[in-house]
N, CA, C and O of each residue as an XYZ file, in Angstrom:
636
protein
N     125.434     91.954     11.742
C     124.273     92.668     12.217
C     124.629     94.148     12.374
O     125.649     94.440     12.998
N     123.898     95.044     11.876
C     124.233     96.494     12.166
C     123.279     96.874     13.226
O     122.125     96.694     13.615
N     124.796     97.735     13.584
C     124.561     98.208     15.281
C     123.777     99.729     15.304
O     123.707    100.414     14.283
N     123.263    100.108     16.464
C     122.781    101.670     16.545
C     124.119    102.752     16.687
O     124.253    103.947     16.424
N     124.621    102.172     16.992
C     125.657    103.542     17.203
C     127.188    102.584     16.875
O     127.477    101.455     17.272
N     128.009    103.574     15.971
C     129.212    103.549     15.129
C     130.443    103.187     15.766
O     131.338    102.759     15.036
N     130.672    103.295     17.147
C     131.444    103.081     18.374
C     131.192    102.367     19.191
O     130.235    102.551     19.942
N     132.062    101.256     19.274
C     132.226    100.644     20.672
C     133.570    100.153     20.926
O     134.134     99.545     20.015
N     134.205    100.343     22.115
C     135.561    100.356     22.135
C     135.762    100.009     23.698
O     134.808     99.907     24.469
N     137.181     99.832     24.100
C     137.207     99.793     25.193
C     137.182    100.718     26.009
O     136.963    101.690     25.286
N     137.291    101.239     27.475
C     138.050    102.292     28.100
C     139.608    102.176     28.166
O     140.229    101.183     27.787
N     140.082    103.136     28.611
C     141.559    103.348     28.675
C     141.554    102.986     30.342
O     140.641    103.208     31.137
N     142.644    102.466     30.559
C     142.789    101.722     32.152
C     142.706    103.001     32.707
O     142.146    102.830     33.790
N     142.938    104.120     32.573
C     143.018    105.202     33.684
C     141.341    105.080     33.900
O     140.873    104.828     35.010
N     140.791    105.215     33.123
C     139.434    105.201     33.258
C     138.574    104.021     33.797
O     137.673    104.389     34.550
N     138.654    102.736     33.583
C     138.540    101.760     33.912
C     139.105    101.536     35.492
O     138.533    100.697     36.187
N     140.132    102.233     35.990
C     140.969    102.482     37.296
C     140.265    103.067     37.945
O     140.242    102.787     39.143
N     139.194    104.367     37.306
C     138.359    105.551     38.331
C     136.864    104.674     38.392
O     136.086    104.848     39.330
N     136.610    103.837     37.416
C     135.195    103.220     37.487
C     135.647    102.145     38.771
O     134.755    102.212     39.616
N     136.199    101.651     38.993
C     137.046    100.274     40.072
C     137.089    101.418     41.765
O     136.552    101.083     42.821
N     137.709    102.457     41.582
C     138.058    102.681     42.665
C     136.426    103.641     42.935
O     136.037    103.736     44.099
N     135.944    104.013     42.288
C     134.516    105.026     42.947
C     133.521    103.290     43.150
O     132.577    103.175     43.931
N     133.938    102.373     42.432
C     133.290    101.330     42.901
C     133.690    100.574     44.611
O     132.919    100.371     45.548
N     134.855    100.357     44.526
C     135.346     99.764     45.679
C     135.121    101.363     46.578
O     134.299    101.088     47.452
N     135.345    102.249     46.657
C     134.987    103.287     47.819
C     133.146    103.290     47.694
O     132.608    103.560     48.768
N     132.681    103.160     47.127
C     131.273    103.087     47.547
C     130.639    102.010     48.450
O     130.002    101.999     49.504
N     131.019    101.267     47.717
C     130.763     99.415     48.350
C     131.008    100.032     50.048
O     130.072     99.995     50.847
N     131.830    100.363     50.281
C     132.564    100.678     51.764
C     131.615    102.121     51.965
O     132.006    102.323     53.114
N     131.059    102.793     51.816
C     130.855    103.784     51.664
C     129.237    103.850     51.941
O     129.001    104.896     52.546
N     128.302    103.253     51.754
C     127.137    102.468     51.674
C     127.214    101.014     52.002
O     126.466    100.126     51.593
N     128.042    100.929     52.652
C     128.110     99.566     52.946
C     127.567     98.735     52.456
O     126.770     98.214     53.236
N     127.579     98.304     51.501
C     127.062     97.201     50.326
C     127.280     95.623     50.801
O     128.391     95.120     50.629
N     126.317     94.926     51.338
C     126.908     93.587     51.838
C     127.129     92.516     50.979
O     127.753     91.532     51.375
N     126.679     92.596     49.818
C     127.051     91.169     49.172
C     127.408     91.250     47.677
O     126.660     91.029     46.725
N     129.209     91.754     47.662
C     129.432     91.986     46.358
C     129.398     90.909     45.491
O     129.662     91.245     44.336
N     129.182     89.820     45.629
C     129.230     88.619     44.996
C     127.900     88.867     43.793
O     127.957     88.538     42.608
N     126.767     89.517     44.473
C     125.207     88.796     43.929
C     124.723     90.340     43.186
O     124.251     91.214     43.914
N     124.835     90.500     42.169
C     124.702     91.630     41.271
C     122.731     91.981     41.857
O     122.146     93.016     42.176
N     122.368     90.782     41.768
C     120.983     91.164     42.109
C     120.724     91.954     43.369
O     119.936     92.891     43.496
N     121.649     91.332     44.431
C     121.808     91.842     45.690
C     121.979     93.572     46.168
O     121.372     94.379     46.872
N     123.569     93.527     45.040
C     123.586     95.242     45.015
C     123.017     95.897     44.364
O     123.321     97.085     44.475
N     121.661     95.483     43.113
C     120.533     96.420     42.554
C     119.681     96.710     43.798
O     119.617     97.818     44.332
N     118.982     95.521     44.241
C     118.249     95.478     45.618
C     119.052     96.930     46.391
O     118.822     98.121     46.177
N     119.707     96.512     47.016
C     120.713     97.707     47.995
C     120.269     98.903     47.169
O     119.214     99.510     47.349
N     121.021     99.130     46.406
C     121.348    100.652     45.437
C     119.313    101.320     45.085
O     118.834    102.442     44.925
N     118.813    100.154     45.106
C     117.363    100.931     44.893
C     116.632    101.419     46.033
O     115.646    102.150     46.128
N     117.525    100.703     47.064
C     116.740    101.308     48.657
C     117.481    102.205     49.006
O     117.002    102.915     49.891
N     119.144    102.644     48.434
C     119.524    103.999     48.840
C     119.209    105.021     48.141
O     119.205    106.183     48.549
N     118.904    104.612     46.957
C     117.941    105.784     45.724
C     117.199    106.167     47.057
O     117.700    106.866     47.938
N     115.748    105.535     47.094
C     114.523    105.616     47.815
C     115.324    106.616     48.700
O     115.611    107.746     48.305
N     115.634    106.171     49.810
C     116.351    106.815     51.221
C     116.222    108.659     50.545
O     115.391    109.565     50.605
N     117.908    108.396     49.789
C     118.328    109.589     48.894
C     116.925    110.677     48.563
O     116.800    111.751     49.151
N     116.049    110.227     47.644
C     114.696    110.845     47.009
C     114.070    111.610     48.091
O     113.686    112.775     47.985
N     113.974    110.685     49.416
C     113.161    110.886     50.250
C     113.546    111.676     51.423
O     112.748    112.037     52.288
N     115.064    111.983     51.418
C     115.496    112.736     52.569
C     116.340    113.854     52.341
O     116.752    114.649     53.185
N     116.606    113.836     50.846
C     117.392    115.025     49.600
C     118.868    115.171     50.827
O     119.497    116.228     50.783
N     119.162    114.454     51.496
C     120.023    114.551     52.269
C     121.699    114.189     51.765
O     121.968    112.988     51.790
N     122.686    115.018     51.371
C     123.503    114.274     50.788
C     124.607    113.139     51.295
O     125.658    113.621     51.716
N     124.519    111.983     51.304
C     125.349    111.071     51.988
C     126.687    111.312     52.645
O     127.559    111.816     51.938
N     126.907    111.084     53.631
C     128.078    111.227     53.949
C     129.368    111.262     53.508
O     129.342    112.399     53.037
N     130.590    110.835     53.285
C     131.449    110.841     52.463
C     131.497    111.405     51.046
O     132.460    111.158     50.319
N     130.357    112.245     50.595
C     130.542    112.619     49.139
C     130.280    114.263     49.327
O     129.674    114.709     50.302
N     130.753    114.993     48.392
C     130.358    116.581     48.137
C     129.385    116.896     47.920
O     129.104    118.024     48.325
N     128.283    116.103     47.155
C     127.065    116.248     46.591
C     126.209    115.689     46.609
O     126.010    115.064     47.650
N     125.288    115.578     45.604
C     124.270    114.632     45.188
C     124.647    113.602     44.304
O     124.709    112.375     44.220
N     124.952    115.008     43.462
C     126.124    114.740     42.201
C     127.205    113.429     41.915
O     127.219    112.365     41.296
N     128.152    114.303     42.853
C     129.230    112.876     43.614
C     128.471    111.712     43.484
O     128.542    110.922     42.543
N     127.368    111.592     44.962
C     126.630    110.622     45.245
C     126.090    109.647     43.885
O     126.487    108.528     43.561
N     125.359    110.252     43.433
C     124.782    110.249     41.868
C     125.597    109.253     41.359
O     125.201    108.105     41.558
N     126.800    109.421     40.656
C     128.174    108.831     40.157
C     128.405    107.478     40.670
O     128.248    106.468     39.983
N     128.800    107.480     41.958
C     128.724    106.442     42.910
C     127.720    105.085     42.631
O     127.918    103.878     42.491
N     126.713    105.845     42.632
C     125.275    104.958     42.711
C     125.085    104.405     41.398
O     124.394    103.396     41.261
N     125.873    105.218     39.996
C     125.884    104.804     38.963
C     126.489    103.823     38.213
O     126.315    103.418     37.064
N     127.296    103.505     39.178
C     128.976    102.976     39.002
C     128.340    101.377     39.537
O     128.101    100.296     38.999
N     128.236    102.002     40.988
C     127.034    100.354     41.449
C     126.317     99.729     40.467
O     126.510     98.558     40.140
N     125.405    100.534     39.923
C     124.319     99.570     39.208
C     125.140     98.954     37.994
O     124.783     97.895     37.479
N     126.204     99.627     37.579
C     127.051     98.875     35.969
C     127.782     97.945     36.854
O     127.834     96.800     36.405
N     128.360     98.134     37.996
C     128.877     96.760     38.272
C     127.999     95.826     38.382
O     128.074     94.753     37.784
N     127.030     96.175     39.208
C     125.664     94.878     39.467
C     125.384     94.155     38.107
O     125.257     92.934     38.014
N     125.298     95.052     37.043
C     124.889     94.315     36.055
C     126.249     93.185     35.310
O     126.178     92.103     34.728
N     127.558     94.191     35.734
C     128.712     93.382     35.116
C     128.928     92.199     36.672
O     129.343     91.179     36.122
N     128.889     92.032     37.471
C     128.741     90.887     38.407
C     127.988     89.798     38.074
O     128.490     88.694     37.862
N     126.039     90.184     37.972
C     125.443     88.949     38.218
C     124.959     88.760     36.442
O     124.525     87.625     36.246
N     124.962     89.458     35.442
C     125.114     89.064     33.962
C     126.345     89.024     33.221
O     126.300     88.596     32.067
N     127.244     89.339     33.623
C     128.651     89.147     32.712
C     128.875     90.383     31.765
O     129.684     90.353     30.838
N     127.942     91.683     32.131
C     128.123     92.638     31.032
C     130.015     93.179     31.352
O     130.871     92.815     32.158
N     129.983     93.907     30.548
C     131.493     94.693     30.685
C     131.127     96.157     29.920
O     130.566     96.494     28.877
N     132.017     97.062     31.473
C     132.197     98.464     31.011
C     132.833     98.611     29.483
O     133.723     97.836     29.135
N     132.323     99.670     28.558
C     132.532    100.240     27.382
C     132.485    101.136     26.787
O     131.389    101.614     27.080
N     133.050    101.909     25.927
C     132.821    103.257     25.289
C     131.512    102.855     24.108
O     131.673    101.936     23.305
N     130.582    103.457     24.138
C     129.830    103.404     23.252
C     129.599    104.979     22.317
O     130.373    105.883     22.629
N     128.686    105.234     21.345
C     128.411    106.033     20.902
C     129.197    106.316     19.751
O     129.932    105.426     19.326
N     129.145    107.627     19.075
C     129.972    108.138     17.559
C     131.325    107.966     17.019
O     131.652    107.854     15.837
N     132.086    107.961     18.107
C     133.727    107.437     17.513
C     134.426    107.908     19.308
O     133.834    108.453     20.239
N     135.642    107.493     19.227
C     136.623    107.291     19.961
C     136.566    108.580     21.307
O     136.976    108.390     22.452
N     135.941    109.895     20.775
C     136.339    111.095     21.179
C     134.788    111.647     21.599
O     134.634    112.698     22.222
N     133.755    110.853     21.201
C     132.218    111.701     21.467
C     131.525    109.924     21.772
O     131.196    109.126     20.895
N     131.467    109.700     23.393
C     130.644    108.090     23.450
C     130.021    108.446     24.779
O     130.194    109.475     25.431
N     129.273    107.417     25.053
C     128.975    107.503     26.396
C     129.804    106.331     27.455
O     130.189    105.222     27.083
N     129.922    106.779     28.544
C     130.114    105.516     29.175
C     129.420    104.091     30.152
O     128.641    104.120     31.105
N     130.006    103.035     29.526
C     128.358    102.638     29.495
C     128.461    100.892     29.859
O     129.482    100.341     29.448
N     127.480    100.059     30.582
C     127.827     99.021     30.390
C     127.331     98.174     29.433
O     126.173     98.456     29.122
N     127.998     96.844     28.619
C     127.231     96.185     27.313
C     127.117     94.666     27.949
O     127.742     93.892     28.674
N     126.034     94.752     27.274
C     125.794     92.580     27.432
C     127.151     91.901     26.789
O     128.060     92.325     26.076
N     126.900     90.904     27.266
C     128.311     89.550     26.798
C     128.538     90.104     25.023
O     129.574     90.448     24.455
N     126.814     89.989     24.385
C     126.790     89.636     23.153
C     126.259     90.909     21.829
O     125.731     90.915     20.717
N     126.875     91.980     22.954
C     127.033     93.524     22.448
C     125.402     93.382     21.950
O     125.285     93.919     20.849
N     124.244     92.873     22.392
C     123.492     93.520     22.022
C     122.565     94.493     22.287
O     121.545     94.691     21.628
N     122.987     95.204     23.424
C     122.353     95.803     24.254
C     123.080     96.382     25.665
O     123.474     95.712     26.619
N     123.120     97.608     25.516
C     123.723     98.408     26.832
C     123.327     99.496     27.437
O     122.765    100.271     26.664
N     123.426     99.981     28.889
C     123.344    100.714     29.740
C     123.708    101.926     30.250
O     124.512    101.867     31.180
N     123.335    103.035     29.896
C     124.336    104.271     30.525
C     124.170    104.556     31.786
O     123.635    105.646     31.987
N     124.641    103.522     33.324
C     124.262    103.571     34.504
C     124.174    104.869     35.005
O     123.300    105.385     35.701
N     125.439    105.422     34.446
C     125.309    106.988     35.345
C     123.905    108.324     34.916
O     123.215    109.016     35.664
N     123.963    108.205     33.262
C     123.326    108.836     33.462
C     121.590    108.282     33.529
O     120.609    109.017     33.646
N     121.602    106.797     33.418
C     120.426    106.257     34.509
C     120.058    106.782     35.512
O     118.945    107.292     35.639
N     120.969    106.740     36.421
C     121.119    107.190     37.301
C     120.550    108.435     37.910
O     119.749    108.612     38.828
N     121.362    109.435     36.933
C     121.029    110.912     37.020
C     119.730    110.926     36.745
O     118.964    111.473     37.540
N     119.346    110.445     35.801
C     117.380    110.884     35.914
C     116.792    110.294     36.432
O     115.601    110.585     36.543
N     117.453    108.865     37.174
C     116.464    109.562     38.557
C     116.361    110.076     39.538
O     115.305    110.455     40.044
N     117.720    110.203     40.089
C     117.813    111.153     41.530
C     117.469    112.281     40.551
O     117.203    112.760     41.653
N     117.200    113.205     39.600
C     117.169    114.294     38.973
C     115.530    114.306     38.948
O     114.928    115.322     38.601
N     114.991    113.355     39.259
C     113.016    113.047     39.052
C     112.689    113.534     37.412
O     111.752    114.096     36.845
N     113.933    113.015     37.034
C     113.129    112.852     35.520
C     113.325    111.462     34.854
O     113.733    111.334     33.699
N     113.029    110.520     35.606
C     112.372    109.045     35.335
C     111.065    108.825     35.204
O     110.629    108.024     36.031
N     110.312    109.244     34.474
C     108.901    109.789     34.742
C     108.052    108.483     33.962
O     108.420    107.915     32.934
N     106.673    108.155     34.855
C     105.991    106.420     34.513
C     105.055    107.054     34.288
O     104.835    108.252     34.467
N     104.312    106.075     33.780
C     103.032    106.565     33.532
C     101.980    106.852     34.535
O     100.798    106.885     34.193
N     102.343    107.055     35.727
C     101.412    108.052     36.846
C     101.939    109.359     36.714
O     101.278    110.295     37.162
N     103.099    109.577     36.131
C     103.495    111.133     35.960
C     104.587    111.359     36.887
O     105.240    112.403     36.864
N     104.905    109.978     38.080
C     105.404    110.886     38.688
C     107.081    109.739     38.540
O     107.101    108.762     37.791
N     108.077    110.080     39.245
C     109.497    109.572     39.395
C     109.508    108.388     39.831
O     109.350    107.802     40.903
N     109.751    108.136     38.661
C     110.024    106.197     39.277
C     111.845    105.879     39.539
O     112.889    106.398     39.142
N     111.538    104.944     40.265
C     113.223    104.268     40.713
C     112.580    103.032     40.268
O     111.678    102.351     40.755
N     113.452    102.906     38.966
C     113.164    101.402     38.547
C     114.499    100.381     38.357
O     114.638     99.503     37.505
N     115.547    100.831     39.557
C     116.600     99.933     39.523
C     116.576     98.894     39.327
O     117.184     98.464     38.347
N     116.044     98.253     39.959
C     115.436     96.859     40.440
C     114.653     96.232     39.434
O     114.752     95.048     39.111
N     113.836     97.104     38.927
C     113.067     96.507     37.940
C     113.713     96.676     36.315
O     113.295     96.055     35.339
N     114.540     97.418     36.315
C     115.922     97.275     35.116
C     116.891     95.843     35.122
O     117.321     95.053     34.281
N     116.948     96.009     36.486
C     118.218     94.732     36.205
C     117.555     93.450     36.627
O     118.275     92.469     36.813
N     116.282     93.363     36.792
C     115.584     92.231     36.519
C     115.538     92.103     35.137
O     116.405     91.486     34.517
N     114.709     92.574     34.680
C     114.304     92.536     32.847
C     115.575     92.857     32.154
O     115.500     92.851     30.926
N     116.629     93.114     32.637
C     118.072     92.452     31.930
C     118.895     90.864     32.118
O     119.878     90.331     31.604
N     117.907     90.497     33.125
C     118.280     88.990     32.734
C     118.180     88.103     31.363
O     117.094     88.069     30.786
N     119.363     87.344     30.804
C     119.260     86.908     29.692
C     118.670     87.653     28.640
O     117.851     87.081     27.920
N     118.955     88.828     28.442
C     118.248     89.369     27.678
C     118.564     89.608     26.023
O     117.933     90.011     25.045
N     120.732     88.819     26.488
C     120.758     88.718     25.078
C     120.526     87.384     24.048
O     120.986     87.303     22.909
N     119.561     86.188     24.846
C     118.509     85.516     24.308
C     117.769     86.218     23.490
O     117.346     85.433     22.641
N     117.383     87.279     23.290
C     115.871     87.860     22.637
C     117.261     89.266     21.989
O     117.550     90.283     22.620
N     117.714     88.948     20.957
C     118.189     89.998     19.851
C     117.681     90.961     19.118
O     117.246     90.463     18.079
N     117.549     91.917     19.146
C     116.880     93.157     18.183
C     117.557     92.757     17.016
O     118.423     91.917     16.771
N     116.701     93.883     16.132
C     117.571     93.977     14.886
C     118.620     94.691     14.583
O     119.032     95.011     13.467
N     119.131     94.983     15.846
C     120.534     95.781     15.288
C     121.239     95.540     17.010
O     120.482     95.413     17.972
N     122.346     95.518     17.117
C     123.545     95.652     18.012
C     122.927     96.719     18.634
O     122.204     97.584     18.139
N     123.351     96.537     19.960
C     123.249     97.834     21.005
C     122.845     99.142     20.929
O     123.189    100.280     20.610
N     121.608     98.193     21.540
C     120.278     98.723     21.471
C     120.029     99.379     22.856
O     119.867     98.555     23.756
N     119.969    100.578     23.193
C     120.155    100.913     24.212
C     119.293    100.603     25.149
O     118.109    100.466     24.842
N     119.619    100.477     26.142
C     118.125     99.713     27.604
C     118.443    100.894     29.065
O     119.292    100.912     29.957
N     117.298    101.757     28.714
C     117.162    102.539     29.829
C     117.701    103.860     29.243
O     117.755    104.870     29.944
């Protein structure tokens, strides 16, 4: 099956090491109660979006929004690699130009959490009322089993 984009590869453990540890310091950090249930920490992570949107206040323990941003991005690729089995990956043009990103079991379809992420604390997630949607929740719902239903080509990007 031909894929959308020419690259997919692993990360390098240093990298895979900084996605683990901005994960485990967030969890603690936002106190995340139930790392077990991927659904659980979308739930969570879409009510600290909300919070975040609504109080432009930057969280405690981080420098920024930015920072924050990262954090929150890192959450939602684990949520999805917890309660669907995806796994972090280099995607995109070759070895040296990808995004980082999470993929389904059955590479057909993957996620760029962070910069998910970024558009929407950035309010450029934009629905059809015009205005900023936080559709965490409603992403990693409609990624259930989703690599049941195959496009015509490999990783196909979602979101």
């Amino acid at each position: 099956m031909e894929s959308c984009y020419a690259y997919i590869g692993e990360l390098d453990a240093d990298f895979q090491q900084e996605i683990m540890n901005t994960y485990q310091y967030a969890v603690r950090n936002f106190s995340i109660r139930n790392t077990s249930d991927g659904r659980a920490i979308a739930k969570q992570v879409r009510e600290i979006v909300d919070e975040l949107l609504s109080t432009k206040k930057v969280p405690d323990g981080y420098e920024d929004m930015e920072d924050a941003t990262v954090a929150l991005g890192v959450l939602f690729g684990q949520a999805l690699c917890i309660g669907y089995g995806w796994s972090w990956k280099a995607v995109g043009e070759n070895s040296s130009n990808f995004w980082v990103s999470v993929v389904s079991p059955k590479e057909y379809y993957f996620n760029t959490p962070l910069h998910y992420l970024n558009k929407i604390m950035s309010g450029k997630n934009i629905g059809l009322d015009g205005e900023n949607d936080n559709t965490i929740l409603l992403l990693y719902n409609m990624l259930a089993d989703i690599d049941a239903k195959p496009g015509d080509k490999k990783l196909i990007p979602m979101a």
